[in-house]
MARBA-3410 file (N, C-alpha, C, O; in Angstrom, 1 decimal):
215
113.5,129.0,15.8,112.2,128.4,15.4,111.7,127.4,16.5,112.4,126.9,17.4 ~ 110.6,127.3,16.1,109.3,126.5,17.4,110.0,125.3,17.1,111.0,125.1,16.5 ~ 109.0,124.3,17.8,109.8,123.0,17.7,108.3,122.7,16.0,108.3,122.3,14.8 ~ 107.0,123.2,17.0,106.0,123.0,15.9,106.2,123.5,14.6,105.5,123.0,13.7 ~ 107.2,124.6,14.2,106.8,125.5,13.2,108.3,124.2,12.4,108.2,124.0,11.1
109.1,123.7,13.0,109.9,123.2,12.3,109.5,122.0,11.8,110.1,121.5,10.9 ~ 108.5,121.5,12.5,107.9,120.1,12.3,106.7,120.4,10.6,106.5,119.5,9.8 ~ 106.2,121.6,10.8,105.4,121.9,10.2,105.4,121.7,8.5,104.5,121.1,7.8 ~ 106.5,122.3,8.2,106.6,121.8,6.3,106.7,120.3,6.1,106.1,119.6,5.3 ~ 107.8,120.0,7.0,108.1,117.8,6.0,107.0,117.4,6.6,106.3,117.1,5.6
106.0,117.2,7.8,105.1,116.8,8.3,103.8,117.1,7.0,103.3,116.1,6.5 ~ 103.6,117.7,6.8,102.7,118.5,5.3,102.7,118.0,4.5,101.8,117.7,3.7 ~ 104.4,117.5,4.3,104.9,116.8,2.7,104.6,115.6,3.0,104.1,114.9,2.1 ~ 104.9,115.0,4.2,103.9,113.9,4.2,103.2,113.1,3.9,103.0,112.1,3.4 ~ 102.5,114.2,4.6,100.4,113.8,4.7,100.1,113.9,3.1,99.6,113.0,2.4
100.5,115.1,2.8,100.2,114.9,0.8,100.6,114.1,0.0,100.2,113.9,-1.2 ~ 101.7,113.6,0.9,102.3,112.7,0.1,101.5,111.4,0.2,101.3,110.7,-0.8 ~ 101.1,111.0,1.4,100.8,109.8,1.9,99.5,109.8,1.2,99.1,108.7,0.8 ~ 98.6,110.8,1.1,97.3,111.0,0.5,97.2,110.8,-1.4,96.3,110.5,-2.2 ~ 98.6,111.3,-1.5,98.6,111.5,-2.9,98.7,109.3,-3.5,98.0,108.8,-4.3
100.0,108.7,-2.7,100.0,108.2,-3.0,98.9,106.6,-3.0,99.3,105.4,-3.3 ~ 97.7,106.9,-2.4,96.9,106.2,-2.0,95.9,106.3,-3.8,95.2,105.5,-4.5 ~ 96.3,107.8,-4.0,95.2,107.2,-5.3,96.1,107.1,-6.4,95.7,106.8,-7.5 ~ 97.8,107.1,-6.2,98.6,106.2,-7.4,99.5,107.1,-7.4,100.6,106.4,-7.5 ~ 99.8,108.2,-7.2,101.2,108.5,-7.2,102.4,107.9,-6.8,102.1,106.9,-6.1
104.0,108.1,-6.9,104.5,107.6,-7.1,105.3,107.3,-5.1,105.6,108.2,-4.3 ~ 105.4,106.2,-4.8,105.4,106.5,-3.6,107.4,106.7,-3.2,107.9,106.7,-2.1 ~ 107.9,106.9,-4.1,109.3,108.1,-3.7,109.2,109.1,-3.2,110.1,109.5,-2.5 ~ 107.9,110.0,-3.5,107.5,111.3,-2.8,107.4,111.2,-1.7,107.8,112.2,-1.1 ~ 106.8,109.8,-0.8,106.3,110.2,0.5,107.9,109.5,1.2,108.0,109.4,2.4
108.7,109.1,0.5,110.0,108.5,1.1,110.8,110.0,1.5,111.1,110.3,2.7 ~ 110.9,110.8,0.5,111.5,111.8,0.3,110.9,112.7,1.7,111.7,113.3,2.4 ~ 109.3,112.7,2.0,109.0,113.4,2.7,109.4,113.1,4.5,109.4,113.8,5.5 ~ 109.8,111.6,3.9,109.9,110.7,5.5,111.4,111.1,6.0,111.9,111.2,7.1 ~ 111.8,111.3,4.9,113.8,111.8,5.3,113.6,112.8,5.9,113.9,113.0,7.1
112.8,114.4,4.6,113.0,115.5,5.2,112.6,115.0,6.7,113.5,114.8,7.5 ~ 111.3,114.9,7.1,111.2,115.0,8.3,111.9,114.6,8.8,112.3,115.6,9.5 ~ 112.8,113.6,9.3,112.9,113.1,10.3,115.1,114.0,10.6,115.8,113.8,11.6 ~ 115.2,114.5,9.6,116.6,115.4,9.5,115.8,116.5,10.3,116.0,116.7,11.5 ~ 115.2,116.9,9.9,114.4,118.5,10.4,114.4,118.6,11.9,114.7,119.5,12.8
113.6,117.2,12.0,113.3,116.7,13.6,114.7,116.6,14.1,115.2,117.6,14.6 ~ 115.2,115.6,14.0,116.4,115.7,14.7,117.3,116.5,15.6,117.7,116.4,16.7 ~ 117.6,117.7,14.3,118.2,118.7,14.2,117.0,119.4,15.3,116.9,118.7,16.3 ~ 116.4,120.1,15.3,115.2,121.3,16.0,115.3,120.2,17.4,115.5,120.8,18.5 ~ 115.1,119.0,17.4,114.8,118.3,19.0,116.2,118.6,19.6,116.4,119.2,20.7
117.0,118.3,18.9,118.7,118.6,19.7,118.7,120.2,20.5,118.7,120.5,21.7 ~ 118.6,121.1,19.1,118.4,122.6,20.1,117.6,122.8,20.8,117.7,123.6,21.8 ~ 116.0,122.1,20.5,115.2,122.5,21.8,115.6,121.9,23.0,115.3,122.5,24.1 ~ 116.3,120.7,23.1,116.8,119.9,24.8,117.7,121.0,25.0,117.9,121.5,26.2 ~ 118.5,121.4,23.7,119.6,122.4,24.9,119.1,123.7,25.2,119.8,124.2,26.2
118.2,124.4,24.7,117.4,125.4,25.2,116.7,125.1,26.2,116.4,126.0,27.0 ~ 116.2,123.5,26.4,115.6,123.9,27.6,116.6,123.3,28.9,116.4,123.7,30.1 ~ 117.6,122.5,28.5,118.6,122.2,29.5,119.7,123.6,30.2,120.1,123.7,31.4 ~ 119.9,124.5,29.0,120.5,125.5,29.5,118.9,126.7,30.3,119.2,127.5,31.2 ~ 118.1,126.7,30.0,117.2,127.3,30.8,116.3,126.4,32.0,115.2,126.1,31.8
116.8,126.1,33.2,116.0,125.3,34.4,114.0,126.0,34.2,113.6,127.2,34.1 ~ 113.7,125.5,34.1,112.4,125.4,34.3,111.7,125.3,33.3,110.6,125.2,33.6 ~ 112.0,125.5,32.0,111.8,126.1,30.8,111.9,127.5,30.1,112.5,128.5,30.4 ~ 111.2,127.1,28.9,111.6,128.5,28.1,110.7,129.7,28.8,110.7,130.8,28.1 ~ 109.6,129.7,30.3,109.0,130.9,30.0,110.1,131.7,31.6,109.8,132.8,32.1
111.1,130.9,31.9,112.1,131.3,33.0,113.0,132.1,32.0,114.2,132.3,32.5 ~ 112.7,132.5,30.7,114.3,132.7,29.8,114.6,134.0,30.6,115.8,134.2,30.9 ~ 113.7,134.8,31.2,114.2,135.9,30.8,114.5,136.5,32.4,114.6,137.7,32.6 ~ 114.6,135.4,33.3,114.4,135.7,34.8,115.3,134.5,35.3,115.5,133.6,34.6 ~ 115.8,134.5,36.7,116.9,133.7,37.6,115.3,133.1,38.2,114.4,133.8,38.5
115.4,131.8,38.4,114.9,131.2,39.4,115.3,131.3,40.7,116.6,131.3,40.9 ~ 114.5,131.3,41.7,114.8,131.3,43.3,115.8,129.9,43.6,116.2,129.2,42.7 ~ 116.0,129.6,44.7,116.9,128.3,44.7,115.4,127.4,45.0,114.5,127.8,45.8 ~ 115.2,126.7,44.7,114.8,125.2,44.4,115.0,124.7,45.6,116.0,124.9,46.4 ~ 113.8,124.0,45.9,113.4,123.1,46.7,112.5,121.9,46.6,112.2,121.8,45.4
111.9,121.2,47.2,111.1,119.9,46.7,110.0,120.4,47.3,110.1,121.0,48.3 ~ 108.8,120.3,46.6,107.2,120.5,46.6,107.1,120.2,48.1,108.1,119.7,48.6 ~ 106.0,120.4,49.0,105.2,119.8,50.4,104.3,119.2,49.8,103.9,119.5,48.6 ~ 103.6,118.0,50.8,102.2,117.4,49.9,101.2,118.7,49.7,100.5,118.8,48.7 ~ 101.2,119.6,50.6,100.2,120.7,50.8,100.3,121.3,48.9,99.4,121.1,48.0
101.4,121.9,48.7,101.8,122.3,47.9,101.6,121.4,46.5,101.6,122.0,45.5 ~ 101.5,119.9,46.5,102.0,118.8,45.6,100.3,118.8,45.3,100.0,118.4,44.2 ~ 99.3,119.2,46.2,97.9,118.7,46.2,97.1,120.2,45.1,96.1,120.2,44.3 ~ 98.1,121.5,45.6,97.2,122.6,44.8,97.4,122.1,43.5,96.5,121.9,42.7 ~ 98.7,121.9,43.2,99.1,122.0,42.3,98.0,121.1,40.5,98.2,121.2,39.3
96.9,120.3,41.3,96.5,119.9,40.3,95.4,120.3,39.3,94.2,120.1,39.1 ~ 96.0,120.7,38.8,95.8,121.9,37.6,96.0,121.6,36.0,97.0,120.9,35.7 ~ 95.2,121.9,35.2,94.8,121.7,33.7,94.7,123.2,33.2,94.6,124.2,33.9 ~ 94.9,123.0,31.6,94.9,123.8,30.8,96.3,124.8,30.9,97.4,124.2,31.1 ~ 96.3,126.0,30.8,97.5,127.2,30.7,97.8,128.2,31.8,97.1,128.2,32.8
98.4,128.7,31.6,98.9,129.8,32.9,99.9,131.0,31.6,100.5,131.0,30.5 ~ 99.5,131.9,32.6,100.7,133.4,32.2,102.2,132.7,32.4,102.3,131.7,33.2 ~ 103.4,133.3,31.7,104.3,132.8,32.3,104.7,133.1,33.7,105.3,132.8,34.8 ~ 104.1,134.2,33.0,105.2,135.4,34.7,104.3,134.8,36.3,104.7,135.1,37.4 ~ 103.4,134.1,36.0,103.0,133.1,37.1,103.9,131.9,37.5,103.5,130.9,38.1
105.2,132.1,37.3,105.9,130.9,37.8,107.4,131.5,37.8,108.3,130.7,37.7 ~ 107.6,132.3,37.9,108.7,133.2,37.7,109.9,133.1,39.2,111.1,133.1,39.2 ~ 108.9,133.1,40.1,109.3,133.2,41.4,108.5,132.0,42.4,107.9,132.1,43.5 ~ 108.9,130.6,41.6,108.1,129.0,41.8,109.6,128.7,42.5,110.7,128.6,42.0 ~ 109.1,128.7,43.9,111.1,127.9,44.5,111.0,126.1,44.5,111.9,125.4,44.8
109.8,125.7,44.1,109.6,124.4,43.7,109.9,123.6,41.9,110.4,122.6,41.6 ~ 109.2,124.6,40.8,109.3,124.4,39.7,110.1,123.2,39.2,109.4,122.5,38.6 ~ 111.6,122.6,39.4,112.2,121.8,39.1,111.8,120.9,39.2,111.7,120.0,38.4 ~ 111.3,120.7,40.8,110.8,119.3,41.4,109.0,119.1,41.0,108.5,118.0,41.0 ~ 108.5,120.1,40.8,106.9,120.0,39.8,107.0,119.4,38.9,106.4,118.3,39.0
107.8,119.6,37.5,108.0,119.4,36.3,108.5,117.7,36.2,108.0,116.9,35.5 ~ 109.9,117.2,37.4,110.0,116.2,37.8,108.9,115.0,38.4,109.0,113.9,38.0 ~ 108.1,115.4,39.2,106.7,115.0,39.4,105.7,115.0,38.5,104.9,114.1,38.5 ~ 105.8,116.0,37.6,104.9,115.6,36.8,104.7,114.2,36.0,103.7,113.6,35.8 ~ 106.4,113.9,35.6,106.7,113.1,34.4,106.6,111.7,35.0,106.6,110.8,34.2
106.4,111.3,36.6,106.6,110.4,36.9,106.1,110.2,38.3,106.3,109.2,39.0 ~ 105.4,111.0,38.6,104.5,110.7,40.2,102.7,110.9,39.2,102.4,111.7,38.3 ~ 102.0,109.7,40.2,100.8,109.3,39.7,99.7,109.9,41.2,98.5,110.0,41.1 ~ 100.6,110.0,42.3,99.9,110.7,44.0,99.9,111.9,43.7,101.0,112.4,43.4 ~ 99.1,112.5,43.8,99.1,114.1,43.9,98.4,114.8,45.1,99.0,115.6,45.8
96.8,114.5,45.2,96.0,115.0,46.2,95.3,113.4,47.4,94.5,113.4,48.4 ~ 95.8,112.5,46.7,95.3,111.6,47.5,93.7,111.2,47.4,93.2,110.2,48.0 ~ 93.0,111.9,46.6,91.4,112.3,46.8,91.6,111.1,45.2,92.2,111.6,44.3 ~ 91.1,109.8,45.0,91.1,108.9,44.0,90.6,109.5,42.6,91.2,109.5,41.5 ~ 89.4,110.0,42.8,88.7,110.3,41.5,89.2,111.4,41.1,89.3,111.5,39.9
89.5,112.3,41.8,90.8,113.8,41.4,92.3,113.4,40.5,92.9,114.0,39.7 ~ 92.4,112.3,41.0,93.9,112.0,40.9,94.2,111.2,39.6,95.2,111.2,38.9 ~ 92.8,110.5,39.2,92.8,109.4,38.2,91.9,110.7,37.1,92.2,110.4,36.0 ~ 91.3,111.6,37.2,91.2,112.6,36.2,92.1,113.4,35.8,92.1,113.8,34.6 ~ 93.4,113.8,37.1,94.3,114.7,36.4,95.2,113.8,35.9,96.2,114.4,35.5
95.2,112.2,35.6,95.9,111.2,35.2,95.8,111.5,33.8,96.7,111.8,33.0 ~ 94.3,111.3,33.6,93.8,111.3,32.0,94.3,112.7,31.3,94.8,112.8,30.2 ~ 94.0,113.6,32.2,94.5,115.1,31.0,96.0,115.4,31.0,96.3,116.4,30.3 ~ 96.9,114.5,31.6,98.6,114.6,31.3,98.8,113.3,30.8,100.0,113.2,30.5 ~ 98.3,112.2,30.5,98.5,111.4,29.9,97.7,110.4,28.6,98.1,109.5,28.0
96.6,111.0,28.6,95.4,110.7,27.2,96.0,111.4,26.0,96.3,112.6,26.1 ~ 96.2,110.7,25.0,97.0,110.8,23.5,96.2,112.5,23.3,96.8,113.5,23.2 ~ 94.9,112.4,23.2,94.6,113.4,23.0,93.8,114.9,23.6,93.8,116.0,23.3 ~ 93.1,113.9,24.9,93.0,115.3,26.2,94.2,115.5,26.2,94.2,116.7,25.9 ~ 95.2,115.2,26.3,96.6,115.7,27.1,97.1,117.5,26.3,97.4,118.5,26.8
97.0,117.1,25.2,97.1,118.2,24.2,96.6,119.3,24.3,97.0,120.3,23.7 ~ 95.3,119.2,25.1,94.3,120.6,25.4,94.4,120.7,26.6,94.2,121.9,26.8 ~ 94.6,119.9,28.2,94.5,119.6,29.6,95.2,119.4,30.2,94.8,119.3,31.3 ~ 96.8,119.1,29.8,97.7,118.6,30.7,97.9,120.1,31.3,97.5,121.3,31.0 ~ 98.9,119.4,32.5,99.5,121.0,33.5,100.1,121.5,32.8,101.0,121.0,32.2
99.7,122.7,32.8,100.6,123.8,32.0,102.2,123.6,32.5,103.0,123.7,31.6 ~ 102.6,123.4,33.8,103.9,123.1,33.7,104.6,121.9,32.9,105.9,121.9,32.8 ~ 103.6,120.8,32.2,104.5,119.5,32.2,105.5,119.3,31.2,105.4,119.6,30.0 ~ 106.4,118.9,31.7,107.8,118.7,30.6,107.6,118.4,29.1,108.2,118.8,28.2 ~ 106.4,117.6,29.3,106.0,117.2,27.7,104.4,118.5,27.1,103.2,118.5,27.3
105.2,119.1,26.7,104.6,120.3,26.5,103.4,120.3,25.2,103.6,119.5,24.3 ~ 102.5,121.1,25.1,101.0,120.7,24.3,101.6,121.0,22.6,100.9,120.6,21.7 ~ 102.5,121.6,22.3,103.0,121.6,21.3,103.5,120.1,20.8,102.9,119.4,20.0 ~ 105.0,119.8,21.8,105.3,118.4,21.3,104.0,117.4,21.5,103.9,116.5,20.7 ~ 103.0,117.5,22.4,102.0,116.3,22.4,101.7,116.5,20.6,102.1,115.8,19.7
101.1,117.5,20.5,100.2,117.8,19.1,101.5,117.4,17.6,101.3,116.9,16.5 ~ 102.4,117.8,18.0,103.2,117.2,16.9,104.0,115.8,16.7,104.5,115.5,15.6 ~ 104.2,115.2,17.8,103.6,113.9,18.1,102.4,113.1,17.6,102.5,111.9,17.2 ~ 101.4,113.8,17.7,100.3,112.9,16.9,100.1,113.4,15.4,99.2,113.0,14.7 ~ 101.1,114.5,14.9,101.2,114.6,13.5,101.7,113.4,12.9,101.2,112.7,12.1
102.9,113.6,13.7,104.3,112.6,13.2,103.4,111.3,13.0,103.1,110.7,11.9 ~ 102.9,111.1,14.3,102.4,109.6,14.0,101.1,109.3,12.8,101.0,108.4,11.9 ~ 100.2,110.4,13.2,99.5,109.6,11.8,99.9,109.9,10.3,99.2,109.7,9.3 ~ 101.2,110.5,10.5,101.9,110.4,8.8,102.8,109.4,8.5,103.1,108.9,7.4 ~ 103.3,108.9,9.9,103.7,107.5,9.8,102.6,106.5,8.9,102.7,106.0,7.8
101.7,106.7,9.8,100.7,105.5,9.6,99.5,105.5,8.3,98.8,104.6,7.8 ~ 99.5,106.7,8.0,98.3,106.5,6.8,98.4,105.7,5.5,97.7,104.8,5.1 ~ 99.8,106.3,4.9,100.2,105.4,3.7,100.5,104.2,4.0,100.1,103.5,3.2 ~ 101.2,103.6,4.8,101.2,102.1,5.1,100.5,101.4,5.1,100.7,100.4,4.4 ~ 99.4,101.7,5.7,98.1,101.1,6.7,97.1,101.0,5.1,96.5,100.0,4.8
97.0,102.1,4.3,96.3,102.3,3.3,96.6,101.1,2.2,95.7,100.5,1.5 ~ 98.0,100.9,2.1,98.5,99.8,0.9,98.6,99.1,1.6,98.4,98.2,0.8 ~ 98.7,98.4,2.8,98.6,97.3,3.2,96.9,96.7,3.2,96.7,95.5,3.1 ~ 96.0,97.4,3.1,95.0,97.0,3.4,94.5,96.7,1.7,94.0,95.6,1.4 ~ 94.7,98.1,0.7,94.7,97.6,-0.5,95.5,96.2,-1.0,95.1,95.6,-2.1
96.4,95.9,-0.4,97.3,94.8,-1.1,96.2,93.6,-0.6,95.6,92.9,-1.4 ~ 96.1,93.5,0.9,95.3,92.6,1.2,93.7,92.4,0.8,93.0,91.5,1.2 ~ 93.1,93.4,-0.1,92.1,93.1,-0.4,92.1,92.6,-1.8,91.1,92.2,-2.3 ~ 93.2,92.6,-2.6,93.8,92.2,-4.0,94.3,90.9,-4.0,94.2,90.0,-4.9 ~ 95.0,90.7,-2.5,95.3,89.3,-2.8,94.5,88.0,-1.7,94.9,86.9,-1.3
93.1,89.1,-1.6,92.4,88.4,-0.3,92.9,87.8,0.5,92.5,86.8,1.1 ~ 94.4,88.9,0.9,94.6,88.4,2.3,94.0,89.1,3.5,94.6,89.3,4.5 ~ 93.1,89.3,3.3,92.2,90.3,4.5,91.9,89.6,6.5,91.1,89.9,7.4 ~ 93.0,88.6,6.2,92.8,88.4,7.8,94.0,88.4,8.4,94.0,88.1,9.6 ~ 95.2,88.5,7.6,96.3,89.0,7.6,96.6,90.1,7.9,97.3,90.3,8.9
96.2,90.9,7.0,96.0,92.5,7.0,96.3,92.9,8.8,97.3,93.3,9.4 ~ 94.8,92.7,9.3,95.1,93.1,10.9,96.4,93.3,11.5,96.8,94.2,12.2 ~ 97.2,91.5,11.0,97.9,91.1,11.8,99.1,92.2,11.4,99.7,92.9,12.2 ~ 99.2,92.1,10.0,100.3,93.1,9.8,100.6,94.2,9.9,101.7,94.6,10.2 ~ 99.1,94.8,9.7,99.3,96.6,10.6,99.7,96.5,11.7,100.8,97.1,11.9
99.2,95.8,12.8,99.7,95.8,14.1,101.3,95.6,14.4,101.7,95.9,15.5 ~ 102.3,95.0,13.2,103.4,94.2,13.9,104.2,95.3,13.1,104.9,96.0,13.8 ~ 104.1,95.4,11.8,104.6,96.4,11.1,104.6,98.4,11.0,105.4,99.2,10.5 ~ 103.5,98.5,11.8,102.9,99.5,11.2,102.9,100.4,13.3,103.7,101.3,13.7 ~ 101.9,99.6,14.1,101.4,99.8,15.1,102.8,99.9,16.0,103.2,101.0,16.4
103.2,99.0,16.3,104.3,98.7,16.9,105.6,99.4,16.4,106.4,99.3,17.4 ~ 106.3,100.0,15.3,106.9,100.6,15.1,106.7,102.5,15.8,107.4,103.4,16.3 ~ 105.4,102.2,15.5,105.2,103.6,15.7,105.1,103.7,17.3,105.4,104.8,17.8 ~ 104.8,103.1,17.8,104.8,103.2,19.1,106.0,103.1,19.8,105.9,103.6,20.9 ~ 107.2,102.6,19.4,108.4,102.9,19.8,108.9,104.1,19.2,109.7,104.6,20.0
108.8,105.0,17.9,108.9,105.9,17.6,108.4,107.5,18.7,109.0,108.5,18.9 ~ 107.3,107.0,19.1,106.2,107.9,19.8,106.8,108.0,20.7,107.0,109.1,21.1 ~ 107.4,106.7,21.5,107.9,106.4,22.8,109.1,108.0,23.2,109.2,109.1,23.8 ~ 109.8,106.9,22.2,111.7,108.0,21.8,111.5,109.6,21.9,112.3,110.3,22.5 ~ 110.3,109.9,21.3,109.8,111.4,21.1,109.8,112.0,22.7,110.5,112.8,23.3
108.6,111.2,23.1,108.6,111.5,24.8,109.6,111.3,25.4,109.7,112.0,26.4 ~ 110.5,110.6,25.3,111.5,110.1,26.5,112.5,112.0,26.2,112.9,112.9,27.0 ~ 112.7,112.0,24.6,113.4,113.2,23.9,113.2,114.3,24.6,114.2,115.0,25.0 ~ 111.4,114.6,25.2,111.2,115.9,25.6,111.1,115.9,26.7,110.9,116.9,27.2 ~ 111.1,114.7,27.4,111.3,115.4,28.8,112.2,114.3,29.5,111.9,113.6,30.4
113.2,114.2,29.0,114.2,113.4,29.2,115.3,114.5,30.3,115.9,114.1,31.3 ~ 115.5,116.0,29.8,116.1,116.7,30.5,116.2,117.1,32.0,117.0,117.6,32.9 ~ 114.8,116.8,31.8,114.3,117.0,33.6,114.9,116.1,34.3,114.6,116.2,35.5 ~ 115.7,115.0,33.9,116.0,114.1,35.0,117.7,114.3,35.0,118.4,113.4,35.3 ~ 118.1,115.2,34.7,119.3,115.5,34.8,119.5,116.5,36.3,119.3,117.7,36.2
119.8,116.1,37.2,119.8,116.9,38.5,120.8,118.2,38.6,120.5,119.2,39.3 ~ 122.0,117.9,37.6,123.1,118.8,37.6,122.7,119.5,36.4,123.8,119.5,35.8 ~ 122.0,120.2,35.6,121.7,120.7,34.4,122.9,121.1,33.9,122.9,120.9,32.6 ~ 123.9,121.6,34.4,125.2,122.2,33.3,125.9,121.1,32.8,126.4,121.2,31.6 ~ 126.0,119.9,33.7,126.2,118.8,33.3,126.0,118.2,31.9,126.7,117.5,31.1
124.6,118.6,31.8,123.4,117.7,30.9,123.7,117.9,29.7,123.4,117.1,28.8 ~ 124.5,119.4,29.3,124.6,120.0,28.2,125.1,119.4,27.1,124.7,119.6,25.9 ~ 126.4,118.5,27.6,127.4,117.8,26.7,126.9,116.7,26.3,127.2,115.9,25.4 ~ 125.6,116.4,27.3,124.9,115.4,26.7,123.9,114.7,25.5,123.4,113.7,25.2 ~ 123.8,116.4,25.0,123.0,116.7,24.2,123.3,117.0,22.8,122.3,117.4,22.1
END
């Protein structure tokens, strides 16, 4: 299974849950929904690092040997800046692919040309261009972006909801702000973090066979 399709049911129980309990239901449902997920996740993130750790370039190399690898040229580092999708079989016979996917996650130079460079910025790294625009090669792939921002606003709806209801009950309403942000904001943002580091954390393993036991 997908990483999305696994994310897909406790993510659901969630959101219903988190919706349900805003107009009174009992909020054990959305506890129950916050375990499933995050067992589900767990479990499916572990096999996807080792599927993509045991396959170098990703899953659309499954079914083919990569050429031997080498590091990108600028010439090469400059085509490459590219949005949206690709066929797989367009990268089948990439003797760079390793060192792209590595670049991607962590080089901000690409063509040198400023306003080129700071737009292909925004569509691999904007919460939500990224999800429709990043390079089809990038380690953090448009699936995990999009279920990523599941995760997160099922974190955040029910909380955010009773916290703001409590503070308008006990007219603490200038509080409120402070507490979404320290409770709510900030959690989730180290959550979000963990996710990213999760999915493209493998690419920085140079020895891949190595990487395996690490996982």
């Amino acid at each position: 299974a997908s990483l999305a399709q696994a994310w897909a049911c406790p993510v659901a129980s969630v959101v219903s849950a988190s919706l349900a309990n805003v107009c009174g239901v009992d909020v054990c449902i959305s506890l129950v929904g916050v375990v499933a997920m995050f067992q589900a996740g767990a479990n499916v993130m572990q096999q996807h690092m080792y599927d993509r750790i045991q396959t170098p370039g990703g899953e659309a190399s499954a079914s083919a040997t990569l050429p031997v690898q080498r590091p990108m040229t600028p010439e090469e580092k400059a085509m490459e800046v590219k949005c949206g999708v690709e066929e797989d079989g367009e990268r089948l016979a990439c003797s760079y692919l390793l060192d792209l996917e590595y670049q991607l996650a962590q080089s901000y130079y690409w063509s040198g040309i400023f306003l080129k460079d700071m737009f292909f910025f925004f569509c691999n790294w904007h919460p939500f261009l990224g999800m429709f625009f990043s390079h089809p090669r990038h380690p953090w792939a448009k699936s995990e972006r999009m279920m990523t921002t599941i995760v997160s606003c099922s974190l955040t709806m029910l909380p955010s909801a009773l916290l703001v209801q409590w503070g308008k009950q006990n007219e603490y309403q200038m509080l409120t702000g402070l507490a979404v942000f320290l409770f709510i904001t900030l959690p989730v943002m180290i959550v979000e973090v963990a996710l990213y580091w999760l999915a493209v954390g493998d690419i920085f393993c140079k020895n891949w066979s190595s990487c395996v036991c690490c996982v």
